[in-house]
Structures are given as structure tokens and as C-alpha cells.
C-alpha positions in Angstrom: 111.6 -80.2 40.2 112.0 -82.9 37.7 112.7 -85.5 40.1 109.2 -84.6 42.3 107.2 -85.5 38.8 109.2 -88.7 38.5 108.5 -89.0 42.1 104.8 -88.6 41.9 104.5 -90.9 38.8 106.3 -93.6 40.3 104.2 -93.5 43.3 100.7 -92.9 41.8 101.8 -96.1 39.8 103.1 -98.3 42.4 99.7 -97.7 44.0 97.8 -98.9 40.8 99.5 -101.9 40.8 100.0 -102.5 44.6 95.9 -102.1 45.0 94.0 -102.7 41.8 90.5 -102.7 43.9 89.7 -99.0 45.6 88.6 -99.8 49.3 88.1 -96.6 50.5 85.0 -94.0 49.6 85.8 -90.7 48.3 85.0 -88.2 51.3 83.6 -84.9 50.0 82.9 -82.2 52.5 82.0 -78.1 51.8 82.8 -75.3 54.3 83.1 -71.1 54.5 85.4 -68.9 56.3 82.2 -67.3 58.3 79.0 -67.5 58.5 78.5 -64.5 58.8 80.0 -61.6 56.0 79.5 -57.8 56.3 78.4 -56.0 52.6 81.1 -55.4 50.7 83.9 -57.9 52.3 84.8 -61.5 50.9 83.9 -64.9 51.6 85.8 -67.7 50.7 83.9 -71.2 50.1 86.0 -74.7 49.6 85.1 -78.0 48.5 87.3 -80.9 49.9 87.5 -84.4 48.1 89.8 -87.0 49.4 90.2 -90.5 48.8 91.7 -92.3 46.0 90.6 -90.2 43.3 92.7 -91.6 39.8 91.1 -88.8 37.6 89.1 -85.2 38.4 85.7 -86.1 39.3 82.6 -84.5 37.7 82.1 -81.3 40.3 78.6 -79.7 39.8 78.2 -76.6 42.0 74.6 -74.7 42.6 74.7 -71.3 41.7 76.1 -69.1 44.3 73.2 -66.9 44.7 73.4 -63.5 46.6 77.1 -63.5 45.9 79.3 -63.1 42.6 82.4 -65.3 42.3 85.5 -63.1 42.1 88.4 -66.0 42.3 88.9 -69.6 41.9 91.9 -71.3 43.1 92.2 -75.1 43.0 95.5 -77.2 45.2 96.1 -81.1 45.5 98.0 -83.3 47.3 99.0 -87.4 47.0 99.9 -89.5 49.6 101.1 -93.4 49.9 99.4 -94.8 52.7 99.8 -98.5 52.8 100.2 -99.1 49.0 97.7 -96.7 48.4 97.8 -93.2 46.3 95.5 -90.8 48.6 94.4 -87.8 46.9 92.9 -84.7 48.6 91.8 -82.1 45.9 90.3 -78.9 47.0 88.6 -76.1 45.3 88.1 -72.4 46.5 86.0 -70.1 45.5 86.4 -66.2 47.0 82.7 -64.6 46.5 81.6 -61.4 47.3 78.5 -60.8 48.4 75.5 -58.9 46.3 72.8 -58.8 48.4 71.9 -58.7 51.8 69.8 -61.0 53.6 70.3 -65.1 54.6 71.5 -67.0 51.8 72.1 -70.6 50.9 75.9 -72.1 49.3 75.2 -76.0 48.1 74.6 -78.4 48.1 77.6 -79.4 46.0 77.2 -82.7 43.9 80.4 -84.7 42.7 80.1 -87.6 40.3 83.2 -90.4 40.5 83.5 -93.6 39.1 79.2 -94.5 38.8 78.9 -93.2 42.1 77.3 -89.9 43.4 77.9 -87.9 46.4 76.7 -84.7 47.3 77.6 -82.3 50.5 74.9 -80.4 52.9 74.3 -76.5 51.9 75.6 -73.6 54.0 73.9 -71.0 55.1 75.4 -67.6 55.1 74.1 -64.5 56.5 75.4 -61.1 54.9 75.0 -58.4 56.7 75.1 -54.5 56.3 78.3 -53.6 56.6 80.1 -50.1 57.4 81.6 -49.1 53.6 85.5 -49.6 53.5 87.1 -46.2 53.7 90.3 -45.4 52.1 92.9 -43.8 53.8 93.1 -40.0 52.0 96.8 -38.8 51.7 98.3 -36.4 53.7 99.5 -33.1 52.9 102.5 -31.6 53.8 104.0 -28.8 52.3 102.1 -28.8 49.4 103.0 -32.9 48.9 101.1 -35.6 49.0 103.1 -38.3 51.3 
């Protein structure tokens, strides 16, 4: 495991020194699971960044209204491509739905290096949804199974 980290330093640094001027624009993109969620079951929401991203960029997110935000989860990758340390970060979000009716995720606005870039909102639709049953035990003999 040690060796990965010295792995990923070297390489992050090789690409500092290999391209001092970024070329490429950070691309920043927002998508759900559906677009369409039954009361009562989850919906998961990402944001994407990729590009040569050297630190975390600013992330401000509208609220998520209609829905509350049960998880976070957050993953990121590196790549070398041609000299260059490629980073793809992306951030989840699993929400769960409060009301029902059309609702709007976004637009989600991400500040990097003096520039700004901000994604196109989602529209969502939750809809009424049959209640989740749970399975009752059985009997038998006096024991639940």
C-alpha cells in the first residue's frame, strides 16, 4: 500500500514539472440514477469533475429541495496522460425524497483556479409510491423462522 502512495506522489509530481501550464479545462458535469423516484425509495445524485485539478475545488451545491440527504460518499482517481496528472473526482449524494411533485437538483457551481463553472439542473419527478412492506415471519410450531 505504501508503494501506491509513493507511486501517486511521484506521478502527480512528474506531471507538475513535465507541464507547468494547465491546457486542458476542468469538465464538470451532474447526473441522477432516474428521473423518475417512487415516495419512499432513494435517489442517488453525482457530481463529476475531471481535468487537471492540483487541489479540491470550491463545490457549492443548491439545496436539494423536496428531498433530504441521507449519504455522502466521495471517490477519485489520477491518471498520466502524456505528462499530464488527470484527475476525475466525484461526489454522491443518496437523497430521499420528502415530497411529492416535480422537483429541481442544481445547478451545481464549482470555483477552480479564478475560474467558474456551473452544471445544468435536473429535474426529478417523485412519485406516489406503493409503501415498502416488510416481510412478517413465519410461524411454525410456535417459532418464529
Amino acid at each position: 500500500m505504501r508503494w501506491l502512495r509513493v507511486l501517486c506522489a511521484l506521478a502527480v509530481t512528474m506531471g507538475f514539472f513535465l507541464s507547468p501550464v494547465w491546457a486542458e479545462e476542468l469538465k464538470v458535469a451532474t447526473q441522477v440514477d432516474k428521473s423518475e423516484v417512487p415516495a419512499g425509495e432513494p435517489l442517488t445524485f453525482s457530481v463529476t469533475i475531471a481535468g487537471p485539478i492540483r487541489q479540491t475545488p470550491k463545490i457549492q451545491l443548491t439545496s436539494f429541495e423536496g428531498f433530504q440527504v441521507v449519504s455522502t460518499g466521495q471517490s477519485q482517481s489520477l491518471q498520466l496522460r502524456s505528462g499530464e496528472v488527470h484527475s476525475t473526482l466525484i461526489l454522491t449524494y443518496t437523497l430521499a425524497p420528502t415530497a411529492p411533485g416535480t422537483h429541481v437538483l442544481g445547478p451545481v457551481k464549482i470555483e477552480y483556479q479564478g475560474k467558474e463553472y456551473q452544471t445544468q439542473p435536473i429535474e426529478v419527478k417523485v412519485v406516489p409510491g406503493a409503501p415498502k412492506k416488510t416481510p412478517e415471519p413465519e410461524l411454525e410450531g410456535g417459532v418464529i423462522l
